[in-house]
ROGUZA-566691 format. One line per 5 residues: number of its first residue (from 0); for each residue x, y, z of N, C-alpha, C. Coordinates in steps of 0.001 Angstrom, whole numbers. Example, Ala and Ser with C-alpha at 12.3 -4.5 7.8 and 13.67 -1.06 7.14 Angstrom:
! ROGUZA-566691
0) 13190:-5690:7800:12300:-4500:7800:13200:-3300:7800  12850:-2250:7080:13670:-1060:7140:12900:30:7870
***
This chain:
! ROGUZA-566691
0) 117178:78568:-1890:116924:77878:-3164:117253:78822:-4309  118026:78195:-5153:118540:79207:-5992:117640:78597:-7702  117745:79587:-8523:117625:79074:-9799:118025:79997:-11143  117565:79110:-12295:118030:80128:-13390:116917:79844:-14413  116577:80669:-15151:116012:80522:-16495:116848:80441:-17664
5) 116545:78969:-18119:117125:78695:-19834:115956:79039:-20950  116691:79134:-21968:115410:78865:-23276:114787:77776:-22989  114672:76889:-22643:114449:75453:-22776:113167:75158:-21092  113471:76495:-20401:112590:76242:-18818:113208:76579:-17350  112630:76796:-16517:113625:77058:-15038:114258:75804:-15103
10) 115462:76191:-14005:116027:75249:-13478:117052:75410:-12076  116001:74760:-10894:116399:74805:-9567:117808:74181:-9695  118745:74808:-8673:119821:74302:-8237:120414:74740:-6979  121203:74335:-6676:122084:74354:-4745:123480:74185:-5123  124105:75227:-4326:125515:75343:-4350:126200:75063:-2578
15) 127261:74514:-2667:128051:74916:-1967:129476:74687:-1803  130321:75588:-1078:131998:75151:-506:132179:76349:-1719  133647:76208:-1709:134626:77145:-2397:135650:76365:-3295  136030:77332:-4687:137259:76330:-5107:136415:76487:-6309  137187:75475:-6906:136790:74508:-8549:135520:74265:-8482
20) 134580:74925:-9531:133611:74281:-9598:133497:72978:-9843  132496:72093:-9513:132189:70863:-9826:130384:70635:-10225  130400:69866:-10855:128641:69577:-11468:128509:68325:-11288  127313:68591:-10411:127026:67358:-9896:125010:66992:-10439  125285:65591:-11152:124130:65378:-12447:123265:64477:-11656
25) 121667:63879:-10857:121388:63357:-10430:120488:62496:-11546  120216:61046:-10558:119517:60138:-11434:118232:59946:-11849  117316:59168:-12514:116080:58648:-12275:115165:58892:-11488  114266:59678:-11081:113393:59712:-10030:114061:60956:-8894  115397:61407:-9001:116124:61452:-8170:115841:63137:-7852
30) 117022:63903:-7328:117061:64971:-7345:118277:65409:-6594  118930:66807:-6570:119560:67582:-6215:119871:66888:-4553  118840:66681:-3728:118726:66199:-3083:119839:65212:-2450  119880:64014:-3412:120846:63198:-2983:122234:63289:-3218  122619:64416:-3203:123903:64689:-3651:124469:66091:-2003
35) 123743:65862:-1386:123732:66604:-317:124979:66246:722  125061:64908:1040:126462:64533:1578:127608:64793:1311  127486:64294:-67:128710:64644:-1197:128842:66032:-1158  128088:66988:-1229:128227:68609:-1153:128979:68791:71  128609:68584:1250:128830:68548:1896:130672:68225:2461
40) 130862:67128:1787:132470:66442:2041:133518:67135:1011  132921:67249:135:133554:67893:-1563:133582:69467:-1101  132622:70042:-503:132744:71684:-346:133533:72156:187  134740:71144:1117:135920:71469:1777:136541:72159:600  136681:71902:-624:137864:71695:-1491:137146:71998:-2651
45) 135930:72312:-3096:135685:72487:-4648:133937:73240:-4217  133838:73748:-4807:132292:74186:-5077:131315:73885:-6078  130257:72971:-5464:129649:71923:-5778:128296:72691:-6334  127867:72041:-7662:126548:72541:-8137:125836:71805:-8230  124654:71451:-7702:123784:70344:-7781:122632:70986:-7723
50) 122136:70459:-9795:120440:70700:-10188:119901:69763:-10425  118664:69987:-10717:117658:69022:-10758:117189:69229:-12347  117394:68047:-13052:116855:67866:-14392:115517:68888:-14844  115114:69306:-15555:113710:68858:-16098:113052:68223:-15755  111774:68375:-15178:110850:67528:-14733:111255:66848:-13168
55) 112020:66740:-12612:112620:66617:-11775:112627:67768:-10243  112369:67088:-9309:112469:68154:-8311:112012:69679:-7973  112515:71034:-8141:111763:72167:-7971:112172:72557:-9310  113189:71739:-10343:112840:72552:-11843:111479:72471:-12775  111477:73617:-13725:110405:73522:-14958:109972:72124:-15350
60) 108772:71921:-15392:107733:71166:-15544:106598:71341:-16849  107410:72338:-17353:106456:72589:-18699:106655:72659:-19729  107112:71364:-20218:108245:70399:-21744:107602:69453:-21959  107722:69307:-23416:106867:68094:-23815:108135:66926:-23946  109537:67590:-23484:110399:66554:-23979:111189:66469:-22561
65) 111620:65230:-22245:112499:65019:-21070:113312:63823:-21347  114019:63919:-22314:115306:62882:-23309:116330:63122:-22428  117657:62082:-22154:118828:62666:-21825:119134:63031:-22651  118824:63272:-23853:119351:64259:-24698:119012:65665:-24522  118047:66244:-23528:117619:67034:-23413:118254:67695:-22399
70) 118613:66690:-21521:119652:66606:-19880:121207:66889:-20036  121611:66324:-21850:122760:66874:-21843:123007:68296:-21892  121542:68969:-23404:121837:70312:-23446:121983:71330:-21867  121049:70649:-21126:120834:71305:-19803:121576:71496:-19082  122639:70788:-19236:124177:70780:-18319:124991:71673:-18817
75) 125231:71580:-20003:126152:72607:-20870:125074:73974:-20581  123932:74475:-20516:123106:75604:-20498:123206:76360:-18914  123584:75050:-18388:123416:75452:-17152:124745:76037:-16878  125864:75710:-17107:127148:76556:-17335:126929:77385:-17387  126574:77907:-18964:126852:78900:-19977:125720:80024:-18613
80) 124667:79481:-18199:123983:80976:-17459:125343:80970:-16510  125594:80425:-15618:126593:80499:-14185:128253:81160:-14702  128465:80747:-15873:129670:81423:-16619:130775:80600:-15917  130458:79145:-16223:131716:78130:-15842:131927:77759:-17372  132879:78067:-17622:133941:77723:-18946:133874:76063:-19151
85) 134452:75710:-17842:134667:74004:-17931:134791:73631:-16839  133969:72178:-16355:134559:72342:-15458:134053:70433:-15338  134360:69553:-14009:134110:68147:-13925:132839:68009:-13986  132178:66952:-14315:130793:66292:-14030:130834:65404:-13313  129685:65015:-12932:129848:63853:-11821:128470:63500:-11989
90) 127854:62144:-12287:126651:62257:-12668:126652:60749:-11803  124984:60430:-11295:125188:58864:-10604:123961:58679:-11535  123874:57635:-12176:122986:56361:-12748:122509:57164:-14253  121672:57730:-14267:120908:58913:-16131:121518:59724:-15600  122240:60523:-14503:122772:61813:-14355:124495:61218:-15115
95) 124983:59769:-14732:126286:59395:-15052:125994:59379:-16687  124949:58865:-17101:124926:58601:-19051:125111:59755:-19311  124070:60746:-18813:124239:62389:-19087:125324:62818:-19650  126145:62631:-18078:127461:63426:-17687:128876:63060:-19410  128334:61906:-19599:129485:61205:-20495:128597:61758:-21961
100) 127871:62100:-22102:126789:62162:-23577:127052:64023:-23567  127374:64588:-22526:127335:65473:-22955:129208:66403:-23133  129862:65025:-22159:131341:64689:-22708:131735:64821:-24171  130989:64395:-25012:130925:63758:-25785:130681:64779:-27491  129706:65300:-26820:128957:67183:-27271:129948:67716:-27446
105) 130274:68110:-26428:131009:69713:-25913:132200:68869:-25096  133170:68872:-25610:134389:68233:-24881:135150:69188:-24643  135329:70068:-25084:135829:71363:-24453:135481:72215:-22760  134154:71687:-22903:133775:72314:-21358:133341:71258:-20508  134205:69899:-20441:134410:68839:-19403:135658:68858:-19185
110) 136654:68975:-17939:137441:68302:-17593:137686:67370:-17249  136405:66699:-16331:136351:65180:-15917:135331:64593:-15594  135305:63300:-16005:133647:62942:-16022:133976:61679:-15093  132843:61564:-13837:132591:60415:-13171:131263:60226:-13438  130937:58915:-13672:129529:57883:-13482:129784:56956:-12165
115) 128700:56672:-11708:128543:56008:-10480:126952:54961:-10676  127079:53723:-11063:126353:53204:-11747:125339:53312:-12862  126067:53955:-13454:125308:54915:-14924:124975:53728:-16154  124346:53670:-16582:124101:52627:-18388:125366:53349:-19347  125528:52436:-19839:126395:52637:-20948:125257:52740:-22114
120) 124735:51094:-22070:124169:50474:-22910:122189:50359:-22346  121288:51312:-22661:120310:51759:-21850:119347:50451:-21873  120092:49050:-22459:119150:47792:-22158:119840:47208:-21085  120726:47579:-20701:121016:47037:-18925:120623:47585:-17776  119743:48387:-18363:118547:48844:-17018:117691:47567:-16655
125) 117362:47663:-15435:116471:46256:-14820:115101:46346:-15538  114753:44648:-15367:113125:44662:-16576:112388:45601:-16117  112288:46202:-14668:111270:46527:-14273:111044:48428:-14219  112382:48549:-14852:112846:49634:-15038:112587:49804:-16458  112697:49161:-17707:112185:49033:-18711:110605:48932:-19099
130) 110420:48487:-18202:109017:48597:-18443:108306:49965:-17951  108580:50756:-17009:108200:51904:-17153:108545:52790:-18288  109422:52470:-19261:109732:53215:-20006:108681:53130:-21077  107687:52281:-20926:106424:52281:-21520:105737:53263:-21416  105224:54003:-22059:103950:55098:-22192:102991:54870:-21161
135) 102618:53887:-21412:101462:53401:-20738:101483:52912:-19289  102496:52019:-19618:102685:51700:-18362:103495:52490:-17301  103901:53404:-17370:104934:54363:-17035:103811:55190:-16755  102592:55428:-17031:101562:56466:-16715:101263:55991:-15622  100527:54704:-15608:99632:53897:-14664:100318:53633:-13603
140) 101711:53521:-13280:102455:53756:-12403:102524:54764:-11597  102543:55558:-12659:103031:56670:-12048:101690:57626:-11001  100503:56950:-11282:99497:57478:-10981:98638:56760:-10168  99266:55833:-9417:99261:55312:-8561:100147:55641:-7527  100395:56661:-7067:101253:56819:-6009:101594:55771:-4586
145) 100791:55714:-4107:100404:54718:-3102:101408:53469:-3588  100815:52939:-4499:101000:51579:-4910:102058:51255:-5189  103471:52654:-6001:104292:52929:-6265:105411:53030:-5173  104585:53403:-3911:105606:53972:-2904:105462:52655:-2135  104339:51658:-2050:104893:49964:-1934:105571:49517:-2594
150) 105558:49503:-3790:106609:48840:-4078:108406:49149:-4126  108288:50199:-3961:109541:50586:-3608:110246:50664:-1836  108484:50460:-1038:109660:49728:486:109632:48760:110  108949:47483:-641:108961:46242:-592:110254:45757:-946  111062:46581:-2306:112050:45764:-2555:113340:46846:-1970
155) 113262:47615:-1580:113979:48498:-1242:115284:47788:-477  115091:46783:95:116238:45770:1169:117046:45467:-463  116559:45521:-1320:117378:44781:-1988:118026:45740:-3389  117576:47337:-2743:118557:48124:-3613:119164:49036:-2626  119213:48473:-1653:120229:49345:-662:120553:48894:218
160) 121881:48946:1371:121857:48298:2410:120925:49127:3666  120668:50326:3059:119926:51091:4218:118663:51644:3755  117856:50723:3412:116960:51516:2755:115697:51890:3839  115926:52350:5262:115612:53490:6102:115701:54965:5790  116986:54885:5317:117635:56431:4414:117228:56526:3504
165) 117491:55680:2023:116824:55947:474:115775:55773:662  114035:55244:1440:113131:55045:1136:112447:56487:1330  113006:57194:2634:112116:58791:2247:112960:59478:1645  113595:59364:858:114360:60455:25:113860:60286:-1562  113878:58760:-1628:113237:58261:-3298:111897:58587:-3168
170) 111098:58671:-1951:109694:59032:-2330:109161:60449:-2160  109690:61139:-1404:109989:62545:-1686:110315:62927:-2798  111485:62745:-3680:112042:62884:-4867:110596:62712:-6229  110049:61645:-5965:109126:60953:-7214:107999:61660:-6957  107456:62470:-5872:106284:63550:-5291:106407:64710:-6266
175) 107767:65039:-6466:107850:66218:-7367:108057:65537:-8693  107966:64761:-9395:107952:64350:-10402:106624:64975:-11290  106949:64471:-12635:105651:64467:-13664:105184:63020:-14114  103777:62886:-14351:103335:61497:-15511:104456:61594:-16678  104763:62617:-17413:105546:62772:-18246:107235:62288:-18354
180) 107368:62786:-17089:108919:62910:-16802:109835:61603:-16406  108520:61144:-15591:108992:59840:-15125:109278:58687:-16423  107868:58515:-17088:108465:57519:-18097:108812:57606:-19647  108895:59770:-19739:109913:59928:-20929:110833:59900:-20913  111890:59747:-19569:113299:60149:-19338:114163:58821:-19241
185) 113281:57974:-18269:113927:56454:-18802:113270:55508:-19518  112392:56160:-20277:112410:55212:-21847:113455:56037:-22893  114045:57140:-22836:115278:57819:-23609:116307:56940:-23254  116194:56709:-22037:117538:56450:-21298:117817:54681:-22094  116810:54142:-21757:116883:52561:-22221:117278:52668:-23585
190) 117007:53350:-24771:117089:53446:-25754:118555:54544:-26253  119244:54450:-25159:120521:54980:-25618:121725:54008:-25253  122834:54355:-26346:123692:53398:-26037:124727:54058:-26910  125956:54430:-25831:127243:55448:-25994:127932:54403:-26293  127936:52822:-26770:129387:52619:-26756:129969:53221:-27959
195) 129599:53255:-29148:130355:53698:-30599:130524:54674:-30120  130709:55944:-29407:131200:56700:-29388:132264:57651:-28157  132155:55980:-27769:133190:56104:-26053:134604:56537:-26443  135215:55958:-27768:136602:56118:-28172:136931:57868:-28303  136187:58555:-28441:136197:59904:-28485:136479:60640:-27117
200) 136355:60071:-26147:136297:60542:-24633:137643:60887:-24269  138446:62173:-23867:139743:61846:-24169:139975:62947:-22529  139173:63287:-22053:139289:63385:-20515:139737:62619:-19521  140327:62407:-18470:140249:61863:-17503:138487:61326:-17214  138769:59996:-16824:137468:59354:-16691:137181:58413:-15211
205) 136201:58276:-14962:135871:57626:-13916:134768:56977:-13621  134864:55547:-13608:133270:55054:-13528:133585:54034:-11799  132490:54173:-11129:132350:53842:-9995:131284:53283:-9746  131295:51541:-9783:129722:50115:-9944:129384:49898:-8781  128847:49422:-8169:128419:48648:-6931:128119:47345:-7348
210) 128797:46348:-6832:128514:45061:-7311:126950:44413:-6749  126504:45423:-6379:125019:44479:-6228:124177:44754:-6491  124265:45647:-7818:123279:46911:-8072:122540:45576:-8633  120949:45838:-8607:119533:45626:-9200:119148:46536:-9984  119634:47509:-10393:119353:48855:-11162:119941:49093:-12351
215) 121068:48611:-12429:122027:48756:-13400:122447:47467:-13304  122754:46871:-14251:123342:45759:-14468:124551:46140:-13526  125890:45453:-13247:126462:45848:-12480:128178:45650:-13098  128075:45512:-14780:129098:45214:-15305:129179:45920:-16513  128045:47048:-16246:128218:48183:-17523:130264:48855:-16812
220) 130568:48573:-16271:131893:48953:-16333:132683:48554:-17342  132224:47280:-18200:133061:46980:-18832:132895:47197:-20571  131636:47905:-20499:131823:48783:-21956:132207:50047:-22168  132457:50666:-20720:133050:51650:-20222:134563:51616:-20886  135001:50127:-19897:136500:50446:-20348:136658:50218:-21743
225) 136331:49560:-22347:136192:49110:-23411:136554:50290:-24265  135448:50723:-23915:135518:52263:-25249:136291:53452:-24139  136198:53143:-23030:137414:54496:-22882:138372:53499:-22288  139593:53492:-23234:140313:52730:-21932:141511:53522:-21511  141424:54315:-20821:141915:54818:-19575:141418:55708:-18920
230) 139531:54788:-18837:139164:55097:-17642:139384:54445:-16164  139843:55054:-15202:139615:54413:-13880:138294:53589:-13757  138664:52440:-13143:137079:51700:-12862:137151:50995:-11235  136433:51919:-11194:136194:51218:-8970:135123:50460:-9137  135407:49237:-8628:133938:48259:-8022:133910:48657:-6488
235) 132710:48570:-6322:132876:48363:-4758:131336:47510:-4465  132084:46263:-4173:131526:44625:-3902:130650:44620:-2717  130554:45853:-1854:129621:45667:-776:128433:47239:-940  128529:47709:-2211:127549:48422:-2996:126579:47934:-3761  125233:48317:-4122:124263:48543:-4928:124009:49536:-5680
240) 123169:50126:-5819:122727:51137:-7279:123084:52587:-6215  123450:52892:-5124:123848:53853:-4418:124982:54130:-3078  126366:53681:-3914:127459:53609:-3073:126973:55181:-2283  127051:55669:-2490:127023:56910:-1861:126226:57117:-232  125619:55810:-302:124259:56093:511:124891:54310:1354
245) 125576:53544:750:125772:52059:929:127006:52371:1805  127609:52483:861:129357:52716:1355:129838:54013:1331  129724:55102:2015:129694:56677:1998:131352:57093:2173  131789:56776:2796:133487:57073:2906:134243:56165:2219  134082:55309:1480:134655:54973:618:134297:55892:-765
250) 133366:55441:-933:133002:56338:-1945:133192:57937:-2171  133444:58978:-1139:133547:60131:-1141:135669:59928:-1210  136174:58779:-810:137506:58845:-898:137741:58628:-2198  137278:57803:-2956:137229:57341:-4285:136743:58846:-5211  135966:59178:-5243:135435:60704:-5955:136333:62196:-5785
255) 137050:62410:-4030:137523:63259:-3698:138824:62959:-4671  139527:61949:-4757:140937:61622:-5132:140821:61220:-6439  139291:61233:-7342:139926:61170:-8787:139735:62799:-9003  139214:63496:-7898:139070:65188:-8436:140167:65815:-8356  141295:65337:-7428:142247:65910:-7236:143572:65367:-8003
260) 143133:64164:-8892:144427:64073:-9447:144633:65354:-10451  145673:65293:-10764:146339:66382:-11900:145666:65720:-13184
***
């Protein structure tokens, strides 16, 4: 387990493979964690960095703020300690808004940005996802563990095709969480919205939907293209809110081959 200290707090991260660095941004609830396959297939050919937000997983826990605005500085910080100049992002769902918000910052130290069911527009998060972004209710949730980790096998059939695999990984993941973290990071998230400033994006781009996401609306692709248009846009029609975990070799063919274009 590796880590670093920023001004801003620790921050756990995992490396592996050789080559081009790559940064890899995780989602909601999520962690370093689920990006382990992908490390794994990608480390043939690039060397993969995968941290864990703020509040998130084995990073610092002692911020009164957990904004993706806070997630962007953290990406660019997290460079600047490791001494990567520039290099791709790759962010899936608040790690994909991240990845493009902090595109957006510092365009100098992105070469290429993929989202993988990320918000454009942070009111096409699901109601029920909005509603944690409540103070309140985002507490009472969250402090209910038990009750929390039912409801997430209950509907779980219907944000994954395997949710045998995502159900101990999402509840593992939300164990290391904060009351804080959980419903300051996607009530930021709901309340952001990159399209006015997508036309600025002048990287190679890549957004990658699952047509059956419950998590993301499943047609934020198309304010994507909208404001970047010449971004690549993959659907993949037998995905939900985690191709990666749904459709795994498609998806690692789709990611490997927008890293390697020129």
């Amino acid at each position: 387990m590796s880590s670093i200290v920023t001004n801003q707090g620790i921050v756990h991260y995992e490396t592996y493979g050789y080559g081009t660095p790559v940064i890899l941004l995780h989602g909601w609830l999520g962690s370093w964690a689920f990006w382990q396959p992908t490390m794994a297939a990608l480390g043939k050919h690039y060397r993969c960095y995968a941290l864990d937000f703020w509040g998130f997983g084995d990073s610092g826990k002692k911020r009164e703020s957990y904004a993706v605005d806070d997630f962007m500085e953290l990406a660019i910080q997290f460079m600047d300690a490791l001494g990567i100049d520039s290099a791709p992002l790759i962010g899936h769902s608040m790690g994909g808004t991240t990845s493009l918000g902090a595109t957006l910052r510092y365009p100098e130290r992105v070469k290429k940005v993929c989202v993988i069911g990320s918000p454009i527009v942070g009111t096409s998060l699901s109601p029920f996802l909005q509603l944690a972004g409540i103070p309140w209710i985002g507490s009472i949730v969250r402090s209910m563990p038990s009750v929390l980790a039912l409801g997430l096998r209950t509907f779980s059939p219907f944000i994954t095709k395997k949710p045998d695999e995502w159900y101990p990984r999402i509840v593992q993941d939300i164990s290391q969480t904060t009351v804080e973290s959980f419903f300051s990071s996607i009530g930021s998230l709901q309340r952001t919205d990159l399209r006015p400033r997508l036309s600025q994006i002048k990287v190679p781009t890549m957004g990658v939907y699952g047509q059956t996401d419950v998590i993301v609306h499943p047609k934020q692709y198309i304010p994507l293209k909208e404001g970047v248009k010449h971004a690549r846009i993959e659907l993949m029609p037998n995905s939900g809110h985690f191709p990666m975990i749904d459709e795994p070799e498609q998806y690692l063919t789709l990611v490997k081959s927008f890293l390697d274009e020129a």
